[in-house]
N, C-alpha and C positions, 0 to 999 in steps of 0.2 A: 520845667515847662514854661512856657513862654507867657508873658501877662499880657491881661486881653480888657483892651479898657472898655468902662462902661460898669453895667452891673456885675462886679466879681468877688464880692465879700467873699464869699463861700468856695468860691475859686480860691482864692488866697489863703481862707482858713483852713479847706480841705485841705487843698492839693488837688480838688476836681475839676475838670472841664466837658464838654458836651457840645460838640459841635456839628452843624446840620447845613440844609438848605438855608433854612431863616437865620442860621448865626455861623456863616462859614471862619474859617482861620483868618486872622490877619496876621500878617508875618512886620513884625517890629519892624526889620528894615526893607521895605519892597523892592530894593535893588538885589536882595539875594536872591540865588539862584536856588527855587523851595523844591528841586528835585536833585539836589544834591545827598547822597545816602550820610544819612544821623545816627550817632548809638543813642538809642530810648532813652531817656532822663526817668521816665516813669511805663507803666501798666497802659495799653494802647487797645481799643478794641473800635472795628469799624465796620458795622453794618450796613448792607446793601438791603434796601429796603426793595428796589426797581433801577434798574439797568445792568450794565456791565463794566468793570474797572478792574484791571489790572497792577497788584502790589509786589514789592520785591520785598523779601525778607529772608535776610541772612542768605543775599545772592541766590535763591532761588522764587522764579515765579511763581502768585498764587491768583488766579483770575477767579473774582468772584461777581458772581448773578444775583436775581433774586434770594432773597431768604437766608444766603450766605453769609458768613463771617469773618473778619480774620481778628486775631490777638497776640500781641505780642510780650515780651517784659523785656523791663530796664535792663540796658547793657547790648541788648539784641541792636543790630544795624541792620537798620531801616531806608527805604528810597520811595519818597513819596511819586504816588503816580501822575501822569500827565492828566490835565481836567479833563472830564467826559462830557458830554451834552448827554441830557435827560437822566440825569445821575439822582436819582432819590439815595439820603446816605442820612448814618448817625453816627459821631465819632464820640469816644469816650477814652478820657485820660487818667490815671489817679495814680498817687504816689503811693509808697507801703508806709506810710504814716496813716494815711485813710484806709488804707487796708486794715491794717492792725485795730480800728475803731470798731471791724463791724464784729458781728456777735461767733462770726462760726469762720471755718476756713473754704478754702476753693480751692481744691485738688486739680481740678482741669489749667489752671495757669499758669505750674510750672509744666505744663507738656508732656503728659508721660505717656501720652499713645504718639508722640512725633508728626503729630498733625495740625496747625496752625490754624485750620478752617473748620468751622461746626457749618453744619447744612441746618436750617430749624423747619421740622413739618409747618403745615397750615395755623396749625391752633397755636404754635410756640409763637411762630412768627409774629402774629398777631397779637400776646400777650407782650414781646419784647418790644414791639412798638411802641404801644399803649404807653411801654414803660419811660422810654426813650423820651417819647414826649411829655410823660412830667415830668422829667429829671429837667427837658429845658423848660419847663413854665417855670419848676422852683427855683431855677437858675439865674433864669433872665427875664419871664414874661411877668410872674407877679409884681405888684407894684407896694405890697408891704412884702417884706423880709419874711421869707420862711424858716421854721426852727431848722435847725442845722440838724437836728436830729431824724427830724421827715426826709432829708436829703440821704443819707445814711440808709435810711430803712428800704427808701427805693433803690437804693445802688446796691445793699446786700440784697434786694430780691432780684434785681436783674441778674446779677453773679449766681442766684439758684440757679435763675431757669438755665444759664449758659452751662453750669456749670452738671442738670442734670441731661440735658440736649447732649453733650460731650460725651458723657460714659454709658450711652444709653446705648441698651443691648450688649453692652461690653463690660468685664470683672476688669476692673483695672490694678487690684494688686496682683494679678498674672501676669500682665504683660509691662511693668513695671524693668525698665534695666536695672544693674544691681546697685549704680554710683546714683541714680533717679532715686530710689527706694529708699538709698543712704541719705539723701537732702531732702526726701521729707519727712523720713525719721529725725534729723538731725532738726528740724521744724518744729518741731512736736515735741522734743524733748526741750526745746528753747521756749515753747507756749507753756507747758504745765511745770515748768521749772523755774521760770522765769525769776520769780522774786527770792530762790535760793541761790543762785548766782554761782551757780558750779562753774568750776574753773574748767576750761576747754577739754582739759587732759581727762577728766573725769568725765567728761561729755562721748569723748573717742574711745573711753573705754566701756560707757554702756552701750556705746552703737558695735563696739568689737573692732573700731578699729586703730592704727596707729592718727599720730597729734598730724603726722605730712599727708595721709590718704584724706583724713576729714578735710585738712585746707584746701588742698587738692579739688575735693570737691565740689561745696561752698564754692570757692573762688569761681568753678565753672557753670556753675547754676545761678549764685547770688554775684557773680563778679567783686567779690568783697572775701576777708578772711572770717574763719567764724566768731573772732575777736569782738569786731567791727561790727558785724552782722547780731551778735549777743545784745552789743551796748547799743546799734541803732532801735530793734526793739524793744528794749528797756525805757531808751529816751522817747520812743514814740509811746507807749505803757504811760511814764512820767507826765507828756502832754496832755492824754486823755483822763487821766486822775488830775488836773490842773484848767481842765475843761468842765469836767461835768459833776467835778467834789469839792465840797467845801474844806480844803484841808491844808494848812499852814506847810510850806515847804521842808521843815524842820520833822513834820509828821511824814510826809511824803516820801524824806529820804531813808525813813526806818521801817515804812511799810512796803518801799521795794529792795528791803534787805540790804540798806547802805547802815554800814554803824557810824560813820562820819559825816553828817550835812552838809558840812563845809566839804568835803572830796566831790558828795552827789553834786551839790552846785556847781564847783569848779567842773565836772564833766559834763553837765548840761550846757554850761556857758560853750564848753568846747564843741560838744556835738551839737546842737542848735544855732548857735551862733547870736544867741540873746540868752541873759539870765533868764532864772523861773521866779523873780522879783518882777522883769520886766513883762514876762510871759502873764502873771496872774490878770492885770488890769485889763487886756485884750480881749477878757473870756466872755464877755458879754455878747451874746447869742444875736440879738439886735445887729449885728450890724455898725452899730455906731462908735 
């Protein structure tokens, strides 16, 4: 995601953003052309709060109104719309690093009714508001640092309510495709397994299927192998135990089931792109 200066700790340490009328986008270089169509970097959700605005997503139109929504995930190509007059909006960004922080999952955003848009009643609407606008006071309007923990807790209640708005009136393991059903199985055996670190092949054969159909499918849902996809949620697991426990790197790498510290570090160095030496000193909630 693009960095947005001013007040962004929490932008930076997330991976979130929250963008409105009072804190529109600023595009790094304004000479680019900001409607040219992008593949997502991250988790994209944009509420119409009042008007009317038109988004493309994945080459097809979704014109949204009041109380409307759209949402997208990383890898999805995207084409931002042209500016509207009288456009009330909330944009929300986050990566699967901050995904992975919060307490529970959200079934509605990998798409398994093939619908990009939630409608929200009266009452919804109004609670996602409310919510919208503390995620930006804790953002940007407070003038001491909010715990990074309060931000969190608003972003996993927003993802309820969207997330019970979505299956509402609807069974969604019914109308589930069978490759959709297989990557969130494949989800789930990767959340409650995580720190036994089964090896892929053993993962394809509790889900029933062969090592090429799982890649297969991961690759079309996560855009990633389930390799890749195994050790990006392990490292993001590693961050948040580096975050919010007091625990020596050397402890860290045996209680997510590495027997070598020296390997876990050498893969976090790989997959982060800073050591979990350089990672620890950062962890300070403050801001500073």
């Amino acid at each position: 995601m693009q960095e947005h200066k001013g007040k962004g700790t929490q932008e930076e340490e997330l991976g979130i953003k929250v963008r409105s009328n009072d804190h529109p986008y600023q595009p790094a270089d304004p000479r680019k052309n900001m409607l040219e169509p992008r593949k997502l970097a991250a988790y994209f959700i944009v509420f119409i709060e009042s008007g009317t605005v038109t988004y493309n997503l994945e080459l097809q139109d979704y014109t949204l109104t009041d109380g409307r929504l759209l949402f997208a995930a990383p890898n999805q190509i995207f084409t931002p719309p042209v500016k509207t007059a009288d456009l009330k909006y909330f944009k929300l960004l986050f990566d699967e690093n901050t995904l992975a922080l919060l307490p529970q999952s959200f079934p509605f955003l990998v798409n398994p009714l093939n619908n990009p848009v939630i409608a929200l009643d009266a009452a919804v609407k109004e609670r996602v508001v409310k919510v919208f606008e503390i995620l930006n006071q804790v953002l940007y309007a407070d003038k001491h640092e909010t715990d990074t923990e309060i931000t969190l807790a608003y972003l996993n209640l927003l993802l309820s309510e969207l997330n019970s708005a979505y299956f509402k009136n609807k069974r969604p393991a019914g109308i589930l495709n069978a490759n959709l059903s297989k990557f969130i199985e494949f989800k789930l055996v990767v959340e409650t397994s995580l720190t036994e670190q089964p090896s892929i092949n053993a993962i394809a054969e509790k889900l029933a299927l062969s090592t090429n159909s799982l890649y297969r499918i991961v690759k079309e849902y996560a855009g990633t192998s389930p390799k890749d996809y195994f050790i990006n949620r392990l490292m993001a697991e590693a961050q948040r135990k580096l975050r919010y426990s007091n625990i020596s790197i050397k402890e860290l790498a045996y209680e997510l089931g590495f027997n070598d510290p020296d390997y876990f570090s050498r893969l976090f160095k790989k997959s982060t792109g800073k050591s979990a030496s350089e990672f620890l000193p950062r962890q300070d909630l403050s801001g500073e």
